[in-house]
N, C-alpha and C positions, 0 to 999 in steps of 0.2 A: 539598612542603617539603624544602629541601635538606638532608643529615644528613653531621653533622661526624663526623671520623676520630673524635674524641674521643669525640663518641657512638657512634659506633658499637661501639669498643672495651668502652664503660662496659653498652652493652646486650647484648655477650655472657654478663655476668654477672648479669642482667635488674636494672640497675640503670637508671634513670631519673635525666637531667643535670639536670632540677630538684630532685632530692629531697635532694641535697649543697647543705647549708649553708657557704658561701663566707664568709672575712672583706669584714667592709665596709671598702672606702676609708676614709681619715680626709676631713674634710670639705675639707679641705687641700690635699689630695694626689691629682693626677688619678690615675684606673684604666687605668694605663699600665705599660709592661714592666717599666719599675722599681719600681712599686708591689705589680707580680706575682713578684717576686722577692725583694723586700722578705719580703711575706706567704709565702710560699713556705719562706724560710729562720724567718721567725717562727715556720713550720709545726712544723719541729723538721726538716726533709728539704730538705737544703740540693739546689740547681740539678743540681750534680754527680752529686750519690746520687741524684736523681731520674731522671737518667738511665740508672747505671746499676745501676739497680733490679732484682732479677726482678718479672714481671707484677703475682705472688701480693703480694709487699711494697708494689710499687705501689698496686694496687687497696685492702691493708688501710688504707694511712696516706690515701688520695682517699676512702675514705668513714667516717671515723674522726667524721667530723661528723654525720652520717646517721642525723636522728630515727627510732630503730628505735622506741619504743615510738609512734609516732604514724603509724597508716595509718585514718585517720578511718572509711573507709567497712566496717571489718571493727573497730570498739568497738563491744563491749558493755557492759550494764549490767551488772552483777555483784552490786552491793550497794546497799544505805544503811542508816546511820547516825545519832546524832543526838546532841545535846546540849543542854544548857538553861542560860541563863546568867540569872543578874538583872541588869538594865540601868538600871531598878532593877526595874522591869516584866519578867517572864518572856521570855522572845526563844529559841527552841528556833532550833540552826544543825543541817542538815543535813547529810550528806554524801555524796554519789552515788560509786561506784568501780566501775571497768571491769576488762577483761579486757585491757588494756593499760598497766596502774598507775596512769591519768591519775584523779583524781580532781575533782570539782567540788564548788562548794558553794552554799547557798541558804538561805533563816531564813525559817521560819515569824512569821508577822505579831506584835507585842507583845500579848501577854495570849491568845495563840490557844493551842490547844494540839497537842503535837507529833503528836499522833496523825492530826492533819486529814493530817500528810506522811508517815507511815510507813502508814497505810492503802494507800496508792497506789504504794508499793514492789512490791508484787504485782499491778500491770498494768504496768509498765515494765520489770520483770526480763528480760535476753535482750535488748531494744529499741536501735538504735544513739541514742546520746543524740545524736547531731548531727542526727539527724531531729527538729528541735524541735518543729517545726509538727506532725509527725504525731502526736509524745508530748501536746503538746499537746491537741489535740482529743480526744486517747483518755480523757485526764483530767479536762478542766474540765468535762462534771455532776458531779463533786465537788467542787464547790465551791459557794459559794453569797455574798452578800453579805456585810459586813465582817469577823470573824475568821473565818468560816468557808471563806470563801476562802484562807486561809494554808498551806493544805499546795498546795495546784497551784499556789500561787504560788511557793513556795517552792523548789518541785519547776522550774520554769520557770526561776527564775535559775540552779540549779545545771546544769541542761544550755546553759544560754550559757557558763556560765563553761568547761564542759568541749570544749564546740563552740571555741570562744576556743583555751583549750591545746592540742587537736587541731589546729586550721589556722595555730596561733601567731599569732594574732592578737588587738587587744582587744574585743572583746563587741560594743563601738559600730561598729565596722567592721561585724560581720555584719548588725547591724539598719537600713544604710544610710551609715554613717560620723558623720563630726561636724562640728559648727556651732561648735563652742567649745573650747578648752585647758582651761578654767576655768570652775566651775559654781557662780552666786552662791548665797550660803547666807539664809537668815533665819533669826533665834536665838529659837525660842518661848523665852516667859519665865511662869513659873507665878504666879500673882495673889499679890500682899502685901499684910495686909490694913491696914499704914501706909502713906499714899500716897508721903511723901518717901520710904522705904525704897526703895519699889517704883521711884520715878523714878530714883534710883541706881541701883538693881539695873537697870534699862534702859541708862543711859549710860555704866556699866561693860561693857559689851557693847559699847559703839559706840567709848568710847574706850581700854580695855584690849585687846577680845577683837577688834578691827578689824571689826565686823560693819559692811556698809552698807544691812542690810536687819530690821528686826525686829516682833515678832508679841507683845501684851500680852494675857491674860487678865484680862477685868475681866466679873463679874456677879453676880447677887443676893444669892450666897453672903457677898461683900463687906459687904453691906447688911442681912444678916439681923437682925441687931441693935440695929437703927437703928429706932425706933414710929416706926409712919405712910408705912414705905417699902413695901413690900409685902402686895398682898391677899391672902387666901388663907392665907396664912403661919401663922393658928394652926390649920389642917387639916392641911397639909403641910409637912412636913421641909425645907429649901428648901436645905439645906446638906449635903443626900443626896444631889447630880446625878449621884452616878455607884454608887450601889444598881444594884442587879437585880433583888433580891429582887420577887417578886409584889406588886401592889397598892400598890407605895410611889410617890414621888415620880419619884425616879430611873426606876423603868421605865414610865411615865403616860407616853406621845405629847403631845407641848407643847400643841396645842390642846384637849388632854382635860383640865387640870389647873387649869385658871379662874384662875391667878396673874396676877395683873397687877402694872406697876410705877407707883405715884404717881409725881405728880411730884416731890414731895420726894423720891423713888426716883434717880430721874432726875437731877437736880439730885446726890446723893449720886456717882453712877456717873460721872457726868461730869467729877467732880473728880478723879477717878483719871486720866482722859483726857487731860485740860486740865494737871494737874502731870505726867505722863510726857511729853509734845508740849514743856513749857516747858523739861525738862531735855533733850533728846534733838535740837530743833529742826524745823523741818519740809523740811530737805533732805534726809531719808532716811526712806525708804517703812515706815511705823508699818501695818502689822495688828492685828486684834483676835478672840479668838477666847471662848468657856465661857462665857456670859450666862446660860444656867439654861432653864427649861424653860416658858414663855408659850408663847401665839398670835402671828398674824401682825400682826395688830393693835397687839399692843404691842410685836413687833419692827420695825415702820416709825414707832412714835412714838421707841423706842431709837434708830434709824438716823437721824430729824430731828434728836433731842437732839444726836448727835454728829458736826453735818455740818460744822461750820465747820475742826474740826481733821484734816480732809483725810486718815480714815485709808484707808489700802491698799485693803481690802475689808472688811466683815462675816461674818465663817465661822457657816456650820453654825445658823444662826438659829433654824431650823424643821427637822426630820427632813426628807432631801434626797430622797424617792421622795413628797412633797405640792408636784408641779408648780406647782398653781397658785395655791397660800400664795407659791412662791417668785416667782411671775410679780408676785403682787400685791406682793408689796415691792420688790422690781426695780424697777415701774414707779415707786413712791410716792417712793422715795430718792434722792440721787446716790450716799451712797458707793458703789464698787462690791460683787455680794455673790458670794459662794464658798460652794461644796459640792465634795463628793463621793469625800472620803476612804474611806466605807463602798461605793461601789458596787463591783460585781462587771463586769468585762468591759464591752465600748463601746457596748452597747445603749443602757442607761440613761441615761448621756451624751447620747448621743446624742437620745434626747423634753428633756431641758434645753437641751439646744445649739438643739436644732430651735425650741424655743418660745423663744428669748429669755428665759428664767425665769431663767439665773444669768449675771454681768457674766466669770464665773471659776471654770473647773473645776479641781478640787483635789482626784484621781485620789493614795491609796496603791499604790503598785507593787504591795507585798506583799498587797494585797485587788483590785486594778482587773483583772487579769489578768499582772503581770507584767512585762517590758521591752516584748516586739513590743507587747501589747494596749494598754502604756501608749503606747507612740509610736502610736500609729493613734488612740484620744482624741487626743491631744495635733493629730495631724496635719486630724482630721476639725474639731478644734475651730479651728485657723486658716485653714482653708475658710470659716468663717461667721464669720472677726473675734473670736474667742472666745480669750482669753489660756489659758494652765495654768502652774500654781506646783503644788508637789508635796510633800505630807502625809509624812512619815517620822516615826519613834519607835522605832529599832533598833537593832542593834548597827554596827558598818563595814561586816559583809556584806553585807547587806540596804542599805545606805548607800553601797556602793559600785554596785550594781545601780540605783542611781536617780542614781547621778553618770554611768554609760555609757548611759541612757537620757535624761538632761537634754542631753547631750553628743548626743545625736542627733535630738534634738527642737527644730527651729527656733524653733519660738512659747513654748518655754520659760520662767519668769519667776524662779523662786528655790524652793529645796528647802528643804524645812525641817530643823532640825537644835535634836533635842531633846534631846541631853547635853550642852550646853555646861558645864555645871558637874561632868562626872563627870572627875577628870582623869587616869584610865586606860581611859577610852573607846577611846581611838585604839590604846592598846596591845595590844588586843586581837587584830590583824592585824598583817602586817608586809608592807610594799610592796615590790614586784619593781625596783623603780626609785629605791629610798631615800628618796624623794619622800615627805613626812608628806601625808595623807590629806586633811587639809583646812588651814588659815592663814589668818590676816586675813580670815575671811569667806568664802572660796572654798574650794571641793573644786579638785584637781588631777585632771586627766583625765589616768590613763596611758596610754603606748603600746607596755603589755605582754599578754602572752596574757590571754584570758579576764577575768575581772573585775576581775585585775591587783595581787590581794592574797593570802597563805597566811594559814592560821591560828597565829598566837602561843600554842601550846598550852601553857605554862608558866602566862601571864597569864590565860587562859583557866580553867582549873582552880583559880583563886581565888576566883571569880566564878560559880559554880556554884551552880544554883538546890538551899539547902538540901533541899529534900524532894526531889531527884531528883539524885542522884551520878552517871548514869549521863555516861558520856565517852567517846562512840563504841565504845561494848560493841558486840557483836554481835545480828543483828535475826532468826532464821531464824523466830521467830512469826510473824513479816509475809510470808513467802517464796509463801506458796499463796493463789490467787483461791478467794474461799468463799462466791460470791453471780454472778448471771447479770445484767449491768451492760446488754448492750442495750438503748435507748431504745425501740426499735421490732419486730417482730415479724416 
């Protein structure tokens, strides 16, 4: 390869002619002598002085541009970080820093807790965070299905985003590029228990908030009140679906609970469907998600009840690791049905995809494994005809990591977006490209470093989960491994 004066010059000083960041042309204006002189005198070092420069003045003002803190293959981990914010749900953001000031970031899953990611600080310390794949695998057995997954997850976005600011580029470049500018949103919307309220509160989304995509909560909890809708119901709490506690309803496996819904049940639930569909219309894809806690049985008599108003999918029916609960509704229904917000990594997917059991996988970044693991679901699932739309509940951080993953996901279908009503959500970050975060419905896909957002820490620090002050205090309890992690012998 032939080698110009100019390199040759610039490599006495072992300086490398790529590593000088150049003004770009205007889109305008060819990259012609006059544009080189142009830029040259914009430099501040007009033609003449450039001539007659000594070497030494030369050389400072030619690499004056010259990412010094950015030599990717010599970053280290250094630190992490952390903080907790209410969203209104707990959302812990972490923060990874190197031995080159670049800093990255990542948010443990909503309602997980931050310790699933500050454990794992103490096998990544030292590690170049742009080996993602390698930090990767060194991490994920810690992790485990739905919030338990949140610190490797977590831990995953923030070395994209740092990978990103090391090679200045956006996130979705490294995981293959992108399919879109723009990433459609759907507006979950929480159950109200008046239906016309609820059907307002739906087509003020569609016609204030510009959404052309939305997701109703409608189940039993609705109807608990209503004689003659549900069996079971003087055993079980029915308006506890989201207990933990031992022995309650809430933590009972659907087909463990013998609830069932009449059809006056039926009949009640449908009208919630029937007045949302009549305010909203049906040229814009209606989902439905929080039915309560039955068998498969009365979630395919649910799925007939509501075939005629054409919604989206059926979410989360049945707990999504009971394959063949979900095969047998698949088959029985048209709507189409959706899981998989709680799975861990593209195995599990993967026995759903293979058996034809869901029409629609619906993969949380912050629990499925993250950006790569979520694009490879996403990719293995349009190998077999299989859509993916994409579960969130977080802050931007984490909201942003699913906008440069949707962005690179072909089979893509709509991300969800569970703040619509907080209205310093957004403020939370602040974009590299002034571009607001999301609009009319869509996320903006930037085309800046890494995840392509900083953190707002003014707004931030309002928003802080009362029982934990802590705002990127220092971590050195986490610093030392204090346990022998090999799988194998």
């Amino acid at each position: 390869m032939k080698i110009t004066p100019s390199e040759k010059f610039l490599a006495k000083f072992g300086i490398k002619n790529n590593a000088v960041e150049t003004t770009e042309p205007s889109k305008n204006e060819p990259n012609s002598r006059r544009s080189f002189f142009k830029n040259a005198a914009l430099g501040g070092l007009s033609l003449s002085s450039f001539m007659n420069s000594s070497i030494e003045e030369t050389l400072e003002h030619s690499t004056s541009k010259v990412r010094r803190t950015s030599s990717p293959s010599e970053l280290k981990i250094t630190d992490m970080r952390y903080c907790t914010i209410m969203n209104p749900g707990r959302c812990s953001i972490i923060r990874i820093d190197t031995n080159q000031g670049i800093s990255g970031y990542g948010e443990v899953r909503d309602g997980a807790d931050w310790r699933y990611a500050l454990f794992l600080k103490s096998r990544i310390l030292g590690m170049n965070p742009c080996s993602v794949e390698q930090i990767f695998k060194r991490v994920k057995q810690f992790g485990f299905h739905a919030r338990q997954a949140g610190g490797v997850c977590a831990v995953e976005m923030a070395l994209w985003d740092l990978a990103g600011k090391a090679y200045n580029v956006p996130a979705y470049q490294l995981i293959g590029g992108k399919y879109r500018d723009k990433v459609r949103l759907y507006a979950d919307t929480p159950q109200v228990k008046n239906p016309d309220e609820f059907a307002a509160k739906m087509k003020d989304r569609l016609v204030e908030k510009g959404f052309t995509f939305l997701k109703m909560d409608f189940g039993i909890e609705l109807i608990k009140d209503i004689p003659g809708t549900i069996v079971n119901s003087n055993f079980w709490d029915v308006g506890r679906q989201w207990s933990n506690a031992p022995m309650t309803y809430g933590s009972a496996l659907h087909p463990l609970t013998q609830v069932q819904i009449t059809d006056k049940g039926l009949e009640e639930l449908v009208k919630y469907v029937a007045r949302v569909r009549e305010a909203v219309g049906y040229e814009i894809p209606l989902a439905s998600d929080h039915y309560g806690h039955f068998d498969h049985n009365n979630a395919i008599r649910l799925g007939k009840a509501v075939e005629k108003y054409r919604l989206a999918w059926l979410e989360d029916l049945v707990p999504w690791h009971l394959t063949e609960h979900w095969k047998e509704i698949s088959r029985a229904i048209e709507t189409p049905t959706c899981t998989g917000e709680d799975i861990y990594l593209k195995e599990e997917f993967i026995k759903l995809i293979d058996q034809r059991a869901v029409d629609i996988v619906h993969p949380d970044l912050a629990t499925s494994g993250g950006l790569l693991e979520t694009k490879k679901i996403g990719d293995y699932a349009q190998e077999k005809g299989v859509a993916m739309a994409m579960h969130f509940a977080g802050t931007p951080v984490s909201f942003m990591a699913n906008v440069h993953c949707a962005a690179a996901t072909e089979n893509f279908m709509a991300l969800e977006h569970h703040s619509v009503d907080l209205d310093w959500w957004s403020s939370l970050v602040k974009t590299k490209d002034g571009k607001p975060i999301a609009e009319k419905g869509f996320a903006n896909v930037p085309d800046t470093p890494g995840l392509g957002v900083e953190l707002n820490l003014e707004e931030m620090k309002k928003h802080l989960d009362p029982e934990n002050k802590t705002f990127f205090d220092p971590t050195p309890e986490w610093d030392k491994v204090r346990s022998w992690d090999r799988l194998w012998s």
